[in-house]
Backbone bond lengths (Angstrom), bond angles and torsions (degrees), N, CA, C in turn:
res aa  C-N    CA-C-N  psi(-1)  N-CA   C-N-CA  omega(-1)  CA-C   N-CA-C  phi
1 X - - - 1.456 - - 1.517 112.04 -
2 X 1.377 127.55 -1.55 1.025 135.00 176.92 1.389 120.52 82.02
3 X 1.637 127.66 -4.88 1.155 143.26 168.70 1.271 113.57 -67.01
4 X 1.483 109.46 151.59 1.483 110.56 169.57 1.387 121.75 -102.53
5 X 1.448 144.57 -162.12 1.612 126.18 -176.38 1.485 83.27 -71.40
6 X 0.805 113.44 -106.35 1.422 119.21 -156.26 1.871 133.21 0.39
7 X 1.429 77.95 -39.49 1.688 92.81 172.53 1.228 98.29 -71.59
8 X 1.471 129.74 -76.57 0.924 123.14 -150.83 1.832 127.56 -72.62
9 X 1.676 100.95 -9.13 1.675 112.28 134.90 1.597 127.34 -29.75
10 X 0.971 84.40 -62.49 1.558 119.46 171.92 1.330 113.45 -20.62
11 X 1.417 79.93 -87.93 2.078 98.31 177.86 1.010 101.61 -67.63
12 X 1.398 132.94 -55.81 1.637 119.10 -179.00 1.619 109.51 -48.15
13 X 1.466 134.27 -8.88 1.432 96.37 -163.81 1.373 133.52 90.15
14 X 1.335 120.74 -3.68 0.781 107.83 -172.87 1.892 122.10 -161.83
15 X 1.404 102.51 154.91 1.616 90.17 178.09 1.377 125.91 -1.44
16 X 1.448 126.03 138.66 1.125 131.97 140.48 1.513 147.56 -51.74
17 X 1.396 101.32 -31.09 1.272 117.93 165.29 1.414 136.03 -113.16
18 X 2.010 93.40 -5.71 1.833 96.58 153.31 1.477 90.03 -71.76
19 X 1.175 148.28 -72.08 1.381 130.06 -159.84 1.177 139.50 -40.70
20 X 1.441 111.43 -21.90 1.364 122.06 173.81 1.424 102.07 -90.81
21 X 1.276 135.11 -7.07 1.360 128.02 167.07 1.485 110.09 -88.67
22 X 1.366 118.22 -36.76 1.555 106.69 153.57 1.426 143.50 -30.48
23 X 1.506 81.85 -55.01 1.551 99.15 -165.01 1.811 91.29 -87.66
24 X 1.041 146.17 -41.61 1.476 145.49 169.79 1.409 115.57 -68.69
25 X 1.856 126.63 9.51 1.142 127.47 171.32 1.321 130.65 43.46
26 X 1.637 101.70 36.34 1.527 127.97 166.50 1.397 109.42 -80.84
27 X 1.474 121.39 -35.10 1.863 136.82 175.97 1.045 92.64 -134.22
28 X 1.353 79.81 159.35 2.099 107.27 -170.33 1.819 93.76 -106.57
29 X 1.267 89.82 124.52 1.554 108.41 168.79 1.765 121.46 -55.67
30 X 1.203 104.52 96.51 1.237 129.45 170.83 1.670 115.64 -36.63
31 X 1.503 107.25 96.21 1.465 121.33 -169.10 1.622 114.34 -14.01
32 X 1.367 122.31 -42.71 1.217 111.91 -151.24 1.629 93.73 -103.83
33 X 1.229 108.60 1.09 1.593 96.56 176.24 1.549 110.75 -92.34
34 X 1.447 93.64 -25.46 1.735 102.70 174.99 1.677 102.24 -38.57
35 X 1.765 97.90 -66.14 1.352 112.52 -169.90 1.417 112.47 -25.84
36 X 1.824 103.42 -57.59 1.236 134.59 -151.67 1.758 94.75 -60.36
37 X 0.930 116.79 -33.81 1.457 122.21 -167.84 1.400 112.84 -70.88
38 X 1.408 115.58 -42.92 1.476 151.57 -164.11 1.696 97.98 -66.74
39 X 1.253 113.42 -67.87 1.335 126.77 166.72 1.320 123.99 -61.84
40 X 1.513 134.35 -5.67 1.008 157.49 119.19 1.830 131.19 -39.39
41 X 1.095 81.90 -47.56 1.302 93.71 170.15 1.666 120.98 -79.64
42 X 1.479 112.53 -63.74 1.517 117.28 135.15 1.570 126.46 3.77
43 X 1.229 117.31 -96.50 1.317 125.66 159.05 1.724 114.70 -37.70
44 X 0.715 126.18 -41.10 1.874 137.25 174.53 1.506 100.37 -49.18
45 X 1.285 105.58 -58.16 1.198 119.56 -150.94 1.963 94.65 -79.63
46 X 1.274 126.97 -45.44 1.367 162.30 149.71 1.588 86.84 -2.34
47 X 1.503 113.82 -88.42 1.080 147.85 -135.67 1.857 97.45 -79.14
48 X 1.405 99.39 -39.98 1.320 86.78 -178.33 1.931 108.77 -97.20
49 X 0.930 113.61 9.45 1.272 107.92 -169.36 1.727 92.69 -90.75
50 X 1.703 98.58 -18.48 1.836 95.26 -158.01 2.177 86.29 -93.20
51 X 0.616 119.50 -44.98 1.531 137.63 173.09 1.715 80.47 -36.18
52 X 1.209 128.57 -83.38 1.348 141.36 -134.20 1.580 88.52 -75.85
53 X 1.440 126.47 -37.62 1.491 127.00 175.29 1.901 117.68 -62.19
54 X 1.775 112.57 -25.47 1.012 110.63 -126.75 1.930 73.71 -112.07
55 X 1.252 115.87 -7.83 1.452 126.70 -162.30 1.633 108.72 -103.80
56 X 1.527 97.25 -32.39 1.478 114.14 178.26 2.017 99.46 -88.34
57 X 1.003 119.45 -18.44 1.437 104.66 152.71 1.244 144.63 -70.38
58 X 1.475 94.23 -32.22 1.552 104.69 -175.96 1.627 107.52 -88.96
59 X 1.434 118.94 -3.56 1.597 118.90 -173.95 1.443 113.09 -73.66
């Protein structure tokens, strides 16, 4: 997504350094943040597909 930890702390909501235990598989990612990520990702993907539509019109 192009974020770094911190950002993506961020949007998750949450600690900085629960996240780095996430992502370093010290704690197990708490079901709904999984989600949270997923739909995150979703939208990411969303955003640039409409960007990438909206750029190829105007060329």
């Amino acid at each position: 997504m192009g974020l770094n930890k911190a950002e993506m702390a961020k949007q998750l909501r949450t600690p900085y350094r629960t996240y780095q235990d996430w992502e370093s598989g010290e704690r197990r990612i708490p079901g709904v943040c999984q989600v949270a990520v997923e739909l995150l990702l979703i939208k990411d993907k969303w955003l640039t597909r409409k960007i990438i539509e909206k750029a190829s019109r105007e060329v």
